[in-house]
C-alpha positions in Angstrom: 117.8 71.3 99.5 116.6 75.0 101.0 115.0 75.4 103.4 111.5 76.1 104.6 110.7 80.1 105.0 108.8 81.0 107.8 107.6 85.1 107.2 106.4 87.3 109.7 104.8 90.4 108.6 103.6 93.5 110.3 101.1 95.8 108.8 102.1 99.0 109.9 98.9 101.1 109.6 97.4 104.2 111.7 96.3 104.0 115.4 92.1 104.9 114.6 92.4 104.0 111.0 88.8 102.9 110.4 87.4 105.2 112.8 88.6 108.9 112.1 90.0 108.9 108.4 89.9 112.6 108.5 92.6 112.6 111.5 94.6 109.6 111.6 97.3 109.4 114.6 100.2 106.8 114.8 101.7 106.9 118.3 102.4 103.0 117.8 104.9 103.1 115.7 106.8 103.9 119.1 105.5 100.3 120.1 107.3 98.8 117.1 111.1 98.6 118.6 109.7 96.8 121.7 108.2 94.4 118.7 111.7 94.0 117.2 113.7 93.5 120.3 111.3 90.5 121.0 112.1 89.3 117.3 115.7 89.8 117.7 115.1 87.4 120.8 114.1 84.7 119.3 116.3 85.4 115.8 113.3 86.4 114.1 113.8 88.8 110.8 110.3 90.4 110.7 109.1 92.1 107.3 106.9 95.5 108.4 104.5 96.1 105.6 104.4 100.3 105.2 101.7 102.1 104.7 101.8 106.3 103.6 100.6 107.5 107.2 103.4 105.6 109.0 105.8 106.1 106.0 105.6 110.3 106.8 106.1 109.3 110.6 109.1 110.9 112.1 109.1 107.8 114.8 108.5 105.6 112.0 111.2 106.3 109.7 113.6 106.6 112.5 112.8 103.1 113.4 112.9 101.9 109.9 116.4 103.1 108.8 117.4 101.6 112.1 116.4 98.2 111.6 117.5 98.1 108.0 121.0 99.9 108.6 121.6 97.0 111.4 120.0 94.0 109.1 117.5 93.0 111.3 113.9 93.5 109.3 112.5 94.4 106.2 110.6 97.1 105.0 107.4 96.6 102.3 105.0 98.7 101.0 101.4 98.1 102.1 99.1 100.6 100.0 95.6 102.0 101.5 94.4 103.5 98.0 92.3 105.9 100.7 94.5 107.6 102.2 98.0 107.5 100.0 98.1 110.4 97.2 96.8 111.3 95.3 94.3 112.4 97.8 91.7 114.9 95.3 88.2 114.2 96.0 86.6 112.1 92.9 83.2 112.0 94.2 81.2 113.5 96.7 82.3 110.6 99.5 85.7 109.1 98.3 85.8 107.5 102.2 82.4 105.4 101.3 83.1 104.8 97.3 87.0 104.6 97.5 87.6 105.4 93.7 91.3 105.2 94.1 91.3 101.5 94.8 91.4 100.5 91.0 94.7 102.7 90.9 96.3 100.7 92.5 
């Protein structure tokens, strides 16, 4: 018999995502080992869900090859069609009619 899963993910995303797409700042991924320690804690394998901002991160991918080097989380991809390249204007206000969502 297996057993049950229990999944915790973590959308790693910018700081003022929905606020200022034109200048989007990720000082919490220097948050996220404080995150892990508490899951390591507890025995807790968290799965931290990527997106392209915090993929580009120097804190981020520092943190990431940590966690996968020692076993202790996953890493996923977590697409923003918005804000992940391609990023050439299709319209005259891609942030309002998003045309890159059907991309993806």
């Amino acid at each position: 018999m297996h057993k049950p899963a229990f999944l915790i993910t973590i959308d790693t995303e910018g700081d003022n995502l929905w606020q200022k797409h034109d200048s989007i700042t990720t000082e919490n991924a220097r948050y996220l080992p404080r995150f892990q320690q508490l899951c390591e804690k507890y025995g807790f394998k968290p799965v931290y869900l990527t997106n392209y901002e915090m993929a580009i991160d120097p804190a981020y991918i520092e943190f990431a090859k940590d966690v996968i080097a020692r076993g202790t989380a996953e890493i996923g991809m977590h697409l923003h069609a918005w804000n992940s390249p391609p990023t050439d204007p299709l319209t005259d206000d891609d942030w309002r009619h998003k045309p890159y969502l059907i991309e993806y």
